[in-house]
BALOBA-1460 file (C-alpha; in Angstrom, 3 decimals):
// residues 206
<rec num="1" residu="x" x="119.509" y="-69.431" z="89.648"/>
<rec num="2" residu="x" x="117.517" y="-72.990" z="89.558"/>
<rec num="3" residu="x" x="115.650" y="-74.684" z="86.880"/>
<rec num="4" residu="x" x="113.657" y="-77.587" z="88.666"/>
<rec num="5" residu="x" x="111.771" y="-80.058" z="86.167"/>
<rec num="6" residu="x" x="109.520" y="-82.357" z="87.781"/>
<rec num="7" residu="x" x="107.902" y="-85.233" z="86.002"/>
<rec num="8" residu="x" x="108.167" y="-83.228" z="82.390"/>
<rec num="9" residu="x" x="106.829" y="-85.268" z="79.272"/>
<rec num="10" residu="x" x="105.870" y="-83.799" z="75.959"/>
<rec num="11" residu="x" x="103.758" y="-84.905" z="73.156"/>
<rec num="12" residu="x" x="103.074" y="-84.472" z="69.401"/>
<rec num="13" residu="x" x="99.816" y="-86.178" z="68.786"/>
<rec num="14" residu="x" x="100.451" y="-89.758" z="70.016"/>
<rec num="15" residu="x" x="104.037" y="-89.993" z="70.084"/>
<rec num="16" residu="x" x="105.800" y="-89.520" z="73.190"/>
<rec num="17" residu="x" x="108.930" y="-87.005" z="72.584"/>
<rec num="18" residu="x" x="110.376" y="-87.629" z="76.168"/>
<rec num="19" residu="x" x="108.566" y="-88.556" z="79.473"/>
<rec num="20" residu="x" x="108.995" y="-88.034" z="82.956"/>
<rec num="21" residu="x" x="112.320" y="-85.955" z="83.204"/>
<rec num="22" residu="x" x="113.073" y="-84.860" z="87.123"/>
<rec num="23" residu="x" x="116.099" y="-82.806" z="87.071"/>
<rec num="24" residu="x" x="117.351" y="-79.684" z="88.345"/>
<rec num="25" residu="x" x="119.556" y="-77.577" z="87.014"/>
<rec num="26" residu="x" x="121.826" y="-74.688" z="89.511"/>
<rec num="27" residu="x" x="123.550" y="-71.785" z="88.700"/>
<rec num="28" residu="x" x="126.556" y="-71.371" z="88.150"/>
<rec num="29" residu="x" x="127.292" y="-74.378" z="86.070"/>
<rec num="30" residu="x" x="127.053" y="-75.679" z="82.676"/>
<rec num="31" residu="x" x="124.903" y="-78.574" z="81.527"/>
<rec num="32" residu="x" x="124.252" y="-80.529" z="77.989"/>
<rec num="33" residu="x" x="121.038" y="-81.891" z="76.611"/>
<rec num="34" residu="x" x="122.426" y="-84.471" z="74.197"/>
<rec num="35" residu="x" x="120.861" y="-86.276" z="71.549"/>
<rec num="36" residu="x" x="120.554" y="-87.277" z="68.069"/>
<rec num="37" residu="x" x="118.513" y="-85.215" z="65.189"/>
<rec num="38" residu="x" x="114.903" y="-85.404" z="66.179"/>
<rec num="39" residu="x" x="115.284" y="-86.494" z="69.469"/>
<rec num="40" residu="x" x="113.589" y="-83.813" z="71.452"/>
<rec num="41" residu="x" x="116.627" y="-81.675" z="73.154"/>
<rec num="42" residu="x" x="115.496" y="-78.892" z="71.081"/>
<rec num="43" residu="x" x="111.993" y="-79.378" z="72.276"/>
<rec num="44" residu="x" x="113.006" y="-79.646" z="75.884"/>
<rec num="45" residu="x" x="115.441" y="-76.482" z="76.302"/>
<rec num="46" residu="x" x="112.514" y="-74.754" z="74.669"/>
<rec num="47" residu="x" x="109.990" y="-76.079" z="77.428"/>
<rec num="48" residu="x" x="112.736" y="-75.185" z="79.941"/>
<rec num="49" residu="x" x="112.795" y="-71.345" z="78.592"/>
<rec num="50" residu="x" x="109.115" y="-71.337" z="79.074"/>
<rec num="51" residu="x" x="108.519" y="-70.789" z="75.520"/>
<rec num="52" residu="x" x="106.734" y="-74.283" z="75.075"/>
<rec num="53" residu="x" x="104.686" y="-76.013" z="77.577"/>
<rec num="54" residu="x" x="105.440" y="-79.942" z="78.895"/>
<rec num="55" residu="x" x="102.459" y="-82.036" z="78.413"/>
<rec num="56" residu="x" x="102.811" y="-83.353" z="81.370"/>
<rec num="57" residu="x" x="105.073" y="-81.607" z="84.814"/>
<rec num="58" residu="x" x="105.433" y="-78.303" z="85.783"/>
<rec num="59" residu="x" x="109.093" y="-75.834" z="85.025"/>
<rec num="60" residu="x" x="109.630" y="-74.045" z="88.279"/>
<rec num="61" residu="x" x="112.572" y="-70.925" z="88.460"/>
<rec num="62" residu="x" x="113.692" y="-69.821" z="92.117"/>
<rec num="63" residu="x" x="116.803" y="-67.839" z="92.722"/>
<rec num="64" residu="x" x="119.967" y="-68.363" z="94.885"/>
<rec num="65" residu="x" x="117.958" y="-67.763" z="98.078"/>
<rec num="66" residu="x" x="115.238" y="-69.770" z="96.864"/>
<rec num="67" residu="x" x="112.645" y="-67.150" z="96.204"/>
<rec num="68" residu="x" x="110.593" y="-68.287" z="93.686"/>
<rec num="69" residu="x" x="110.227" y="-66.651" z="90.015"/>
<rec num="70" residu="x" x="106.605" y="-66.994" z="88.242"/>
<rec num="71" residu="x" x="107.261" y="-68.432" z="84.898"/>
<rec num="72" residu="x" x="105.416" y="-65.513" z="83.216"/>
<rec num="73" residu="x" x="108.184" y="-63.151" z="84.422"/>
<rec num="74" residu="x" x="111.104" y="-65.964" z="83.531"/>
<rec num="75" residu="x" x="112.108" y="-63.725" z="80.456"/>
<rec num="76" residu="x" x="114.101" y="-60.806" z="81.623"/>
<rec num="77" residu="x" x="116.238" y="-63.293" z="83.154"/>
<rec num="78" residu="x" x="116.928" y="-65.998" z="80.427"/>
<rec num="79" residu="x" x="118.839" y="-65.563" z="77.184"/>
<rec num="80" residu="x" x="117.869" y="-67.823" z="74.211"/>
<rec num="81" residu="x" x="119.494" y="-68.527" z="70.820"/>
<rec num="82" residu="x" x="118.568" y="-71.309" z="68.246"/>
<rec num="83" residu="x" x="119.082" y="-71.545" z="64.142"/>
<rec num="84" residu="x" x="115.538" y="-71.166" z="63.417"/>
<rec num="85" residu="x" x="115.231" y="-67.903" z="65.605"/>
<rec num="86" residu="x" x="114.003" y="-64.807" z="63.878"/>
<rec num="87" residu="x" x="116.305" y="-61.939" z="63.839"/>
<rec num="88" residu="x" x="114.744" y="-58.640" z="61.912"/>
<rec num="89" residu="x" x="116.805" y="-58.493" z="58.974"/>
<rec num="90" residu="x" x="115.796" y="-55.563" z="57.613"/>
<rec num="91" residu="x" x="117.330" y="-53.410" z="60.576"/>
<rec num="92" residu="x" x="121.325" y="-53.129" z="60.292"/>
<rec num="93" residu="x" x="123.498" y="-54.998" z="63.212"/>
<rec num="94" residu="x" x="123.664" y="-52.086" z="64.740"/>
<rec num="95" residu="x" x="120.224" y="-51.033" z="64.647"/>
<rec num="96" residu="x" x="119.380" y="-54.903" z="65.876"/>
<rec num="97" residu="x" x="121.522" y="-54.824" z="68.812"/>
<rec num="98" residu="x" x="119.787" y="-51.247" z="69.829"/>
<rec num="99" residu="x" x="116.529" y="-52.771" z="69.700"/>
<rec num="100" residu="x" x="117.692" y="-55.815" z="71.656"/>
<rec num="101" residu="x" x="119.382" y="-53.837" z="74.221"/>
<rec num="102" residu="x" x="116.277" y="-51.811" z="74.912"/>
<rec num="103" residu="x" x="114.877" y="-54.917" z="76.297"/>
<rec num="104" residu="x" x="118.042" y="-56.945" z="78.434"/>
<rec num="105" residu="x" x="121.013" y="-55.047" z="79.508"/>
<rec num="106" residu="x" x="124.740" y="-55.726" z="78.003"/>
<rec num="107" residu="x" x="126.798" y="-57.770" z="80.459"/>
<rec num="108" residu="x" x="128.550" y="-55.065" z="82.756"/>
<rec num="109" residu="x" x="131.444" y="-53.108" z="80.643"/>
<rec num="110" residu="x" x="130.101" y="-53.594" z="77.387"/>
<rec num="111" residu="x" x="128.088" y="-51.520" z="75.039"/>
<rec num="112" residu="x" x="126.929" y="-51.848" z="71.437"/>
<rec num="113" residu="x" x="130.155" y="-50.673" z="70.002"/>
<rec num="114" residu="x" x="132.376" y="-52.883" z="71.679"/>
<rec num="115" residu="x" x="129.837" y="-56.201" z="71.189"/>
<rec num="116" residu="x" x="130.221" y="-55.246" z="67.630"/>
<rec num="117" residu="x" x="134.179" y="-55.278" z="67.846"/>
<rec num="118" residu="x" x="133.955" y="-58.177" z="69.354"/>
<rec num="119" residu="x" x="131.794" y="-59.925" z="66.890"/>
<rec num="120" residu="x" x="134.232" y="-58.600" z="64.518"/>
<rec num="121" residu="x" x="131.650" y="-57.428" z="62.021"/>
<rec num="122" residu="x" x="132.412" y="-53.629" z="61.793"/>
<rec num="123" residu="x" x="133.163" y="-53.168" z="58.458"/>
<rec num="124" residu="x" x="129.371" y="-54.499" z="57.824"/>
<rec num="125" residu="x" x="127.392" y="-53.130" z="61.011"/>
<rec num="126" residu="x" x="125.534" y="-50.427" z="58.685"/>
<rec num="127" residu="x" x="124.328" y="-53.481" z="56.547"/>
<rec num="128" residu="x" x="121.041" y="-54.809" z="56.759"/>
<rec num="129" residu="x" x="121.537" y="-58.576" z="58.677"/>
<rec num="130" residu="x" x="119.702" y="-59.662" z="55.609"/>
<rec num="131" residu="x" x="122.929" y="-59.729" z="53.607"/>
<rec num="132" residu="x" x="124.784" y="-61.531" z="56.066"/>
<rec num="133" residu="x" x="126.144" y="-64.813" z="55.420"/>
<rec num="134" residu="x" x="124.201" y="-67.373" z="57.431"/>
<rec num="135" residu="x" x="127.861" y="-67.838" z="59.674"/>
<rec num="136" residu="x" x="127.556" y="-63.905" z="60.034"/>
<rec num="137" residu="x" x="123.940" y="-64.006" z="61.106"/>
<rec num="138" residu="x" x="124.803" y="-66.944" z="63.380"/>
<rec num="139" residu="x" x="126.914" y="-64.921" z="65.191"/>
<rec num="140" residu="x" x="124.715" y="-61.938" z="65.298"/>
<rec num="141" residu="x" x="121.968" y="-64.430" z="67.007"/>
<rec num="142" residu="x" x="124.932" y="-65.526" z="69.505"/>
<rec num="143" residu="x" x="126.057" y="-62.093" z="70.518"/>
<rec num="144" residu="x" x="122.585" y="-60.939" z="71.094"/>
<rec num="145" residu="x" x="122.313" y="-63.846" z="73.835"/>
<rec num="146" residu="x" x="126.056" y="-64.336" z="75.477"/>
<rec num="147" residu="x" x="126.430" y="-60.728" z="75.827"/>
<rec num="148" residu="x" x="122.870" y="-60.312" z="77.744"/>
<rec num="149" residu="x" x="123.433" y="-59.403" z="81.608"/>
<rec num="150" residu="x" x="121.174" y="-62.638" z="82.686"/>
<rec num="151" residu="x" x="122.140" y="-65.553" z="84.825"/>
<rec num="152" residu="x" x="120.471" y="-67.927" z="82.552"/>
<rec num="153" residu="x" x="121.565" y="-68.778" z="79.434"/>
<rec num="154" residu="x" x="120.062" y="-71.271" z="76.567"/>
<rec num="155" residu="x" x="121.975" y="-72.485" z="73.194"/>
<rec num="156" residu="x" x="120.380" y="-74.868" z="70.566"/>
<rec num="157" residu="x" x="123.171" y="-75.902" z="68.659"/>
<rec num="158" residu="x" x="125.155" y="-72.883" z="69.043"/>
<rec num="159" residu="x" x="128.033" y="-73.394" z="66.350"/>
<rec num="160" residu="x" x="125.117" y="-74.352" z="63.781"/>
<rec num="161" residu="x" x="126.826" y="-72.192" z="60.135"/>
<rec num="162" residu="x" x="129.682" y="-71.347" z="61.787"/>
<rec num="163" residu="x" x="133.526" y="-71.824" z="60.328"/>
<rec num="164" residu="x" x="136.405" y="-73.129" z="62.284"/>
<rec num="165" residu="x" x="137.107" y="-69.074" z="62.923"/>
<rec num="166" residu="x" x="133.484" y="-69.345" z="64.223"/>
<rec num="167" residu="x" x="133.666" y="-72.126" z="66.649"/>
<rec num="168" residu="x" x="136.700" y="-70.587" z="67.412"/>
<rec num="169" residu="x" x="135.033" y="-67.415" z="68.429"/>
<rec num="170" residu="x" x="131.920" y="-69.176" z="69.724"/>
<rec num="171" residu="x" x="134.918" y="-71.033" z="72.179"/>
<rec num="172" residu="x" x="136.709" y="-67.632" z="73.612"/>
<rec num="173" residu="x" x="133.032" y="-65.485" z="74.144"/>
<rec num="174" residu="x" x="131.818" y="-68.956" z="76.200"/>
<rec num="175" residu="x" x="135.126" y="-69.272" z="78.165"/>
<rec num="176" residu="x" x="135.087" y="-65.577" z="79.012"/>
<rec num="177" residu="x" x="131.431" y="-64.579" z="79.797"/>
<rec num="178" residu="x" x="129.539" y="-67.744" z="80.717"/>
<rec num="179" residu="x" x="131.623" y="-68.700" z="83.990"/>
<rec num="180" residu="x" x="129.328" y="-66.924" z="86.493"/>
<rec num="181" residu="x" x="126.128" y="-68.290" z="84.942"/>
<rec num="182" residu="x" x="123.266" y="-71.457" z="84.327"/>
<rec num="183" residu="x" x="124.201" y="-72.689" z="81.142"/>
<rec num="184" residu="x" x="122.346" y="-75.217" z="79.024"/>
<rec num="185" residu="x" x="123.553" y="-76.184" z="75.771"/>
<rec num="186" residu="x" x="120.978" y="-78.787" z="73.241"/>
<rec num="187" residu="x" x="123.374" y="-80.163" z="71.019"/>
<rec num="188" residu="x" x="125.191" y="-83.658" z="69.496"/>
<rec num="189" residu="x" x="128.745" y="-81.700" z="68.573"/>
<rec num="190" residu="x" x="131.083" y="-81.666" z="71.227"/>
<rec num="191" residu="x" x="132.452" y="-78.555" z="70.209"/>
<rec num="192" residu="x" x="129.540" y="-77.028" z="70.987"/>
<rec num="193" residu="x" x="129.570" y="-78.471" z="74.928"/>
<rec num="194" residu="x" x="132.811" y="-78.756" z="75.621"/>
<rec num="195" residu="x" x="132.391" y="-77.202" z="78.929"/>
<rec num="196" residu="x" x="129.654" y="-78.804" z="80.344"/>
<rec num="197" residu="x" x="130.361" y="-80.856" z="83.465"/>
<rec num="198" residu="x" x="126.589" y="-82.749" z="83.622"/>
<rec num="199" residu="x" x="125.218" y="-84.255" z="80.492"/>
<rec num="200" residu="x" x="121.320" y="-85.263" z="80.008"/>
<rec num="201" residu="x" x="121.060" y="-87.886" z="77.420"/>
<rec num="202" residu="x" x="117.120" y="-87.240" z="75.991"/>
<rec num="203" residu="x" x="117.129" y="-91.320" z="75.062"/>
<rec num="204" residu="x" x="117.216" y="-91.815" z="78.536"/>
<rec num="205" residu="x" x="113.554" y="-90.642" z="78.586"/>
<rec num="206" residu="x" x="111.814" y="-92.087" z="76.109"/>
């Protein structure tokens, strides 16, 4: 997969976030979007899942052969996970990952109950996620995305609540199941992109 950006600049009333960003991104490989608190890389991996439009440029997908993907039908082929997303806590983790599965497949050779060993949360999977420790639901939001068969995939801040078990964790599922895949990773913790080769610094843009 390919992520082209070309001439991307975002706004919030009058101030300029980042301008004019030309990059592309190619599958597989592993890029960060680094920057301080409030400096936009947030902002741009969201305009880069299509879930927020640029001000200015245009987001274009194509695959390996360079067909062309419409950015309306970008989402069964990107996974996304951020703190602030919304899981439905009133369904149970097991109940969750149904739901979420009905929508993306599980990477080849896994299924629900073996993403739930894996997340090592078992002894809690007929909980509601609503009385999860924020580390717990962390991970729930991580599993949901890592272990989604798509080539793309998007963190914002990815070890955000987690332990030293957590990052741990976080570490082994990245080293295991991102190898073959576009990964871009919004973040100022280095133990969060560790394994990113190419590095966009957002304060290069302003």
């Amino acid at each position: 997969m390919k992520i082209s950006l070309e001439h991307i600049s975002k706004r919030f009333q009058r101030h300029w976030i980042f301008k004019d960003i030309n990059y592309s991104f190619s599958g597989p490989g592993a890029y960060a979007l680094l920057g301080p608190n409030g400096s936009g890389k947030s902002t741009l991996l969201r305009v880069i899942a299509g879930m927020q439009s640029a001000s200015i440029g245009k987001v274009s997908y194509s695959t390996a052969d360079n067909s062309s993907i419409d950015a309306a039908k970008i989402f069964p082929h990107i996974s996304f996970t951020a703190p602030g997303q919304e899981i439905v806590e009133e369904l149970t983790l097991h109940e969750f990952l149904e739901f979420h599965f009905s929508f993306k497949k599980p990477l080849q050779g896994l299924d629900i109950k073996s993403i739930i060993a894996i997340t090592g949360l078992q002894s809690i999977e007929s909980k509601p996620i609503g009385d999860y420790s924020s580390g717990m639901k962390q991970r729930v939001k991580l599993a949901q995305a890592i272990f989604s068969d798509t080539p793309i995939l998007l963190l914002d801040e990815p070890c955000s609540n987690l332990d030293q078990q957590g990052v741990e964790q976080y570490r082994n599922w990245i080293e295991q199941y991102s190898k073959d895949r576009l990964v871009i990773v919004a973040s100022n913790d280095v133990r969060e992109y560790f394994f990113c080769k190419d590095h966009i610094v957002i304060e290069d843009y302003k």
